[in-house]
N, C-alpha and C positions, 0 to 999 in steps of 0.2 A: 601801684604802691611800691615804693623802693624801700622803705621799712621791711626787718625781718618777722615783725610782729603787725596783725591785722585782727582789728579787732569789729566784726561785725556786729549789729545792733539792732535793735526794734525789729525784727524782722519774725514771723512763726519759724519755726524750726520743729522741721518734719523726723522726731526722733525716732527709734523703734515703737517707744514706750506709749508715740503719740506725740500730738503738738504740742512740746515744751516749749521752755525757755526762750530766751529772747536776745542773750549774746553770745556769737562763737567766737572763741580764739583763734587763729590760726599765725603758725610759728614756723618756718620753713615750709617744706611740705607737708605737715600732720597739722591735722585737728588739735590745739593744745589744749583747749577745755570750752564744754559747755556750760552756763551758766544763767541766771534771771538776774534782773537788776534795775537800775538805771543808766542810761548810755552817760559812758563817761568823758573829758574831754578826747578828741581825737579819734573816738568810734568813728565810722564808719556809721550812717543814719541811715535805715534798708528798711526805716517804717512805710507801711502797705507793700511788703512784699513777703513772700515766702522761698523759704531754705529747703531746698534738696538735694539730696546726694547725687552724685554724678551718674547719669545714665551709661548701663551697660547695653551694647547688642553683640551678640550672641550669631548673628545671622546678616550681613551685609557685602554687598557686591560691589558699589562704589561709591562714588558723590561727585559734586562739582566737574561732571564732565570726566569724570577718568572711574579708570576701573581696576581693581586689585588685581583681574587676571591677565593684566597686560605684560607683566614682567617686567614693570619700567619702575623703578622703585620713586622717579617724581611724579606718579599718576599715583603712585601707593598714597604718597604722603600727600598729595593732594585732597585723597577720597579722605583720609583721614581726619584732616585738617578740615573740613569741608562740615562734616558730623562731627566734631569737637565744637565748634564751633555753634553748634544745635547742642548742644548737651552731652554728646555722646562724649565720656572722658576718660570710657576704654570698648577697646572694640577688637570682637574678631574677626578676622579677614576672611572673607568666603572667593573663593572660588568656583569656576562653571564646567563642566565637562569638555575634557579633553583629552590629547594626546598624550600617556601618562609620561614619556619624557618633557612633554611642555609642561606639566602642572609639577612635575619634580623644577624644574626651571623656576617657575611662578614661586613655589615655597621657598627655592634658594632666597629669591630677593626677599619675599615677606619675612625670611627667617632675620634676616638682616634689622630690619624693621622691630620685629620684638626685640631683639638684643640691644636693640639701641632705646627700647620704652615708649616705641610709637605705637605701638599693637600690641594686645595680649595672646596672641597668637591666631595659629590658621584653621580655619574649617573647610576641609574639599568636601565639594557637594556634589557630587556624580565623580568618575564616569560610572560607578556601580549600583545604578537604577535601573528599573524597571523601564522597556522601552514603553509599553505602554502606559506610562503616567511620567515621562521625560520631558514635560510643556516645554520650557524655555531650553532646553540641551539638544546637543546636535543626533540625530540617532545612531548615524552610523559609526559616533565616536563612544560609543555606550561599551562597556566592558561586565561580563560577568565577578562578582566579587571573589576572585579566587586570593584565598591570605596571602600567598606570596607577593601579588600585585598591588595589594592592599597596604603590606607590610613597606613597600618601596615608596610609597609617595609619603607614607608617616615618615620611613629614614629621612628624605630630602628634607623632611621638616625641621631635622637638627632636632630634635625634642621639644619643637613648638607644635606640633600639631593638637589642637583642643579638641577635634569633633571631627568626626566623618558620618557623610549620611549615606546609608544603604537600603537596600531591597532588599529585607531579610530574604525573602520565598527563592530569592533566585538561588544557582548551586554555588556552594563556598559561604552562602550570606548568614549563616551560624555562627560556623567555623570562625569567618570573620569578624563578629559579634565578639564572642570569645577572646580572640586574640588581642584586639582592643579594648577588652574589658582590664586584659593580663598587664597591657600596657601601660594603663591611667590615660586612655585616647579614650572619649566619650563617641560613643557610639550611638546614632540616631536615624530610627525608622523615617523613610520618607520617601517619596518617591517611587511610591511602593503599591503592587496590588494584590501584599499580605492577607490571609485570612484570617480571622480570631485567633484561630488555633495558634498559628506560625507568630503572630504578634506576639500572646503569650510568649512561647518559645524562646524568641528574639532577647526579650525582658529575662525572663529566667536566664538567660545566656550572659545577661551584660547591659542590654539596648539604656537606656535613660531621660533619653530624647526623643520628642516627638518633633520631627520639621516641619514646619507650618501648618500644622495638626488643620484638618480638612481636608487644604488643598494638597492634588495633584496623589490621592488616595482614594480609594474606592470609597462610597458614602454610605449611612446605616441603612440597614433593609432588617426587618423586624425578623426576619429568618437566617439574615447572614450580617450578623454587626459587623464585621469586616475591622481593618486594625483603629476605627479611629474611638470606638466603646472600649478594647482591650488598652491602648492609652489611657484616654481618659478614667477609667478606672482604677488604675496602680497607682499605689501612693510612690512608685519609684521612679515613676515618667515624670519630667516636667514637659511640657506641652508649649509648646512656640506659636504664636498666633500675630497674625499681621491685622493691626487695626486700623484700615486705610478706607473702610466702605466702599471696595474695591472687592477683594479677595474674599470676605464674611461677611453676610446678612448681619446687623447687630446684634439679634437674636442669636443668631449663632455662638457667637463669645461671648454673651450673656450666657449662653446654657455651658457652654465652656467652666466659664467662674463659677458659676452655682455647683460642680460637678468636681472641679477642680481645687478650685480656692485658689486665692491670690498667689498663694505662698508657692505654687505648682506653676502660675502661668510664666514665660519670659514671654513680653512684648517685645517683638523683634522689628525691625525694618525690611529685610529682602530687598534693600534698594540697592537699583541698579547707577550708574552714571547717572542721569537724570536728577538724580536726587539734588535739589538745593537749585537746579538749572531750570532752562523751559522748554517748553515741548519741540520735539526735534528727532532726528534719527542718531540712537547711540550705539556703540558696541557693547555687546554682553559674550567675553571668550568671544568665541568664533562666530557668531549671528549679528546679528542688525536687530534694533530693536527700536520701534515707532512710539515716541510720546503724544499722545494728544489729549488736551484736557487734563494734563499730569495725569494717566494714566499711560503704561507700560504694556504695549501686546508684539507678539511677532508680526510684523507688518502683511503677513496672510490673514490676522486676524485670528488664528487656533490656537492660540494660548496669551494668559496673560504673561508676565516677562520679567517679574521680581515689580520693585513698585519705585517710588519717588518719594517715600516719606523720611523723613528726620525725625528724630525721637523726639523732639520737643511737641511737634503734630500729635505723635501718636499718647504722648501725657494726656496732653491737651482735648484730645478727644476722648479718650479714658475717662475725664473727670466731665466733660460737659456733653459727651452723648450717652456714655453709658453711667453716668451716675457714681461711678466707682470714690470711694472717699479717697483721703491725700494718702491714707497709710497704706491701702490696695493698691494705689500706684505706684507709690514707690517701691513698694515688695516686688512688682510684674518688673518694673523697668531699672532697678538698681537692685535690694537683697536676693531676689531669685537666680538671676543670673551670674550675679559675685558667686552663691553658696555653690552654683551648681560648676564652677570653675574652681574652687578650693582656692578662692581671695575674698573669701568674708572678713579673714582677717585685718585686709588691708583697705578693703571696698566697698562700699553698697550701703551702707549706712552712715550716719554723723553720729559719731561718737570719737572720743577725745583718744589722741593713739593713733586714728586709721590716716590716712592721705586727706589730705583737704582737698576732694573731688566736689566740687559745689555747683550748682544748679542754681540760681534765683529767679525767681518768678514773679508776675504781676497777681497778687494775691485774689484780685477782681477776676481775672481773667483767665490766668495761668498762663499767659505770654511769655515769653520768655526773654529776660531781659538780661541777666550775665552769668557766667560760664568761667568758674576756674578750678584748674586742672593744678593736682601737684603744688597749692600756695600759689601758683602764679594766674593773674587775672588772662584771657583767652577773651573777652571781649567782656564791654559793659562798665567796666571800673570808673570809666570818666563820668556817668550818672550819677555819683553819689555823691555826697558832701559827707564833710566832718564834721559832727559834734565840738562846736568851741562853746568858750566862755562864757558866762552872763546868757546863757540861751541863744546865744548868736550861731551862726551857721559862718563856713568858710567851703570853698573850691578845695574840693581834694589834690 
C-alpha cells in the first residue's frame, strides 16, 4: 500500500482485553486506532483472518542459511529478514561461545544493526557456562565469568547488549549477576549446573531469565530440585521455552504454563541457520551442525544444536497442540518478551499509539499469511482486496 493511511477490517483483533474489534488504523508507522464497525469503502477486507501483534524472540542464532555470529553484517540481515519474514518483527541477536575478542567483533557489527532498527539488540550466550551442560558450544572456548571479562563484551555492545546467559555456581557468576543487574544487562541462568540454593542466589542478585528453562540444566530430583523448581517458582524469572517437540516433551511446557502462567513464559526459537532452510550441514560460531528431519544436533550426535523453528511454527503449535487460547499466545510470544525488554511501550500488544508490528493469520488455522513491520507490508499485502462500492470488491 502506498497510501500513508491503512485501514484493516473484518478481521479478530487479538487485543489485551481479548478479542475486540474489527478495524485497525494504521498511519505511518503506529497503530492510529482501534475500532468495531462496518468496513468502509477502501478497507482493506482481512475477513477470516486473525490480527496479531508482531512476534518477539528473545533468543535466536540465525535463519536462512546465515548466522548472527558470523560477523558478516549481510548474514546478520539475512538471519533477520529471514524471521521477519515468519513473524518475528523484533528480535534479539544471540550469539555462541567464543573467543571474547571474536564475540567483541560479532557485537561491533550487530551493534550496527540495532542503530540502524534491524535488531533490538544482542544476547551472548556463553562463553561463561558451565562445561558441563555446554551442548552446542566449543569447550575449550568456555571461560569462567569473571566481571571484568563479562563487563568487555557488554562495552563492545555500544549499550545494545540485552541479555547474557551465565552459570551462576561458577567463580565470578554472582558478582556477575550483580554487575548486570547495575547495568540494565538482563542476566539469565543457563547453561548451568546451579543448585536451588545458588539459583535463589542468582535471582536475589539480579538473574530474571531463565534460558531455555530444562534444557542443558540439571533436571528435578525430589531431594535436589536443582535451578529449574527455583525458576520456575519466582514471580521475577520469566522462563524461555522452545516449543519445537524437539527440545520438551509437551507435557513438560504444559507443567511450565500451569506453574508459570502465560504472562512468565517468552516462547523463544534457539534457531540456528537452518531455520526457514532444509536439512543440511550448517555453521553454529565455531562447530558444524547436522540437520536432519529439521532437527539440529552435533553431527556426533551428543547434543541437540539450537533448533529450525520460526515463530510463526511455534504460535502455531501453541494453539493447536497445546491448546493454549489466542491471548496465552500472544502474551508468550509478543507482551512477555516486549515487557521483559522495557518496549512495552512501543511493542507487544495492538493498541493505538504503539508501532503497527502486525501478524495476520488464517483464523481456521493459524497459518500465517502477512507480516507487517513498522506500517510497512513484509509480505502478504497482495492477498487482500479493497472494500468498494455497492458491495463490490476491487484488487488492492
Amino acid at each position: 500500500m502506498s497510501s500513508s493511511r491503512v485501514v484493516l477490517a473484518g478481521a479478530r483483533l487479538v487485543l489485551p482485553g481479548g478479542v475486540e474489534g474489527d478495524r485497525l488504523a494504521v498511519e505511518g508507522d503506529r497503530i492510529a486506532a482501534i475500532a468495531s464497525g462496518e468496513p468502509e469503502v477502501g478497507d482493506l477486507d482481512l475477513t477470516g483472518h486473525t490480527v496479531v501483534p508482531g512476534f518477539v524472540d528473545l533468543h535466536v542464532h540465525g535463519g536462512g542459511g546465515a548466522s548472527y555470529a558470523s560477523g558478516i553484517a549481510e548474514e546478520a540481515l539475512l538471519a533477520a529478514r529471514t524471521h521477519l519474514e515468519h513473524g518475528t518483527t523484533t528480535t534479539v541477536a544471540s550469539t555462541v561461545t567464543g573467543e571474547i575478542d571474536d564475540l567483541a567483533r560479532q557485537a561491533h557489527v550487530l551493534s550496527e544493526l540495532v542503530e540502524d532498527g534491524v535488531l533490538a539488540g544482542i544476547h551472548f550466550e556463553g562463553p561463561f557456562i558451565s562445561p558441563g551442560r555446554c551442548g552446542a558450544h566449543r569447550p575449550d572456548l568456555l571461560r569462567e565469568p569473571d566481571p571484568a571479562l563479562v563487563r568487555k563484551l557488554v562495552d563492545a555492545a555500544r549499550g545494545h547488549a540485552r541479555m547474557v546467559t551465565l552459570a551462576p555456581e561458577l567463580p565470578g557468576g554472582l558478582d556477575s549477576v550483580r554487575m548486570l543487574a547495575d547495568l540494565g544487562v538482563i542476566a539469565a541462568v543457563g547453561h548451568t549446573d546451579s543448585d536451588y540454593a545458588t539459583t535463589l542466589e542468582a535471582i536475589d542478585a539480579g538473574a530474571t531469565v531463565a534460558t531455555h528453562l530444562f534444557n542443558a540444566m540439571p533436571g528435578i530430583a525430589h531431594r535436589a530440585p536443582g535451578p529449574i523448581v527455583a525458576l520456575l517458582e519466582d514471580e521475577r524469572v520469566t522462563v524461555e521455552l522452545i516449543n519445537d517437540g524437539v527440545h520438551l516433551h509437551p507435557s513438560v511446557l504444559d507443567l511450565a504454563y500451569r506453574t508459570a502462567g502465560a504472562s512468565r513464559v517468552a516462547l523463544i526459537t534457539d534457531a540456528m541457520g537452518a531455520a526457514g532452510m532444509g536439512d543440511g550441514l550448517y555453521p553454529l560460531g565455531p562447530l558444524q551442525v547436522q540437520v536432519k528431519d529439521g532437527v539440529a544436533m552435533l553431527p556426533d550426535g551428543s547434543s541437540i544444536a539450537g533448533s529450525t523453528l520460526t515463530l510463526d511454527q511455534v504460535f502455531r503449535r501453541a494453539m493447536v497442540v497445546h491448546g493454549l487460547t489466542v491471548n496465552q499466545a500472544v502474551e508468550s510470544l509478543s507482551a512477555a518478551p516486549a515487557r521483559l525488554l522495557g518496549l512495552s511501550d512501543s511493542i507487544g500488544s495492538l493498541e493505538a499509539g504503539k508501532l503497527a508490528d502486525l501478524v495476520v493469520l488464517d483464523s481456521d488455522t493459524y497459518d500465517l499469511v502477512a507480516v507487517m513491520r513498522r506500517g510497512r507490508w513484509v509480505r502478504g499485502d497482495d492477498l487482500f482486496t479493497t472494500v468498494a462500492p455497492s458491495g463490490g470488491s476491487t484488487a488492492d
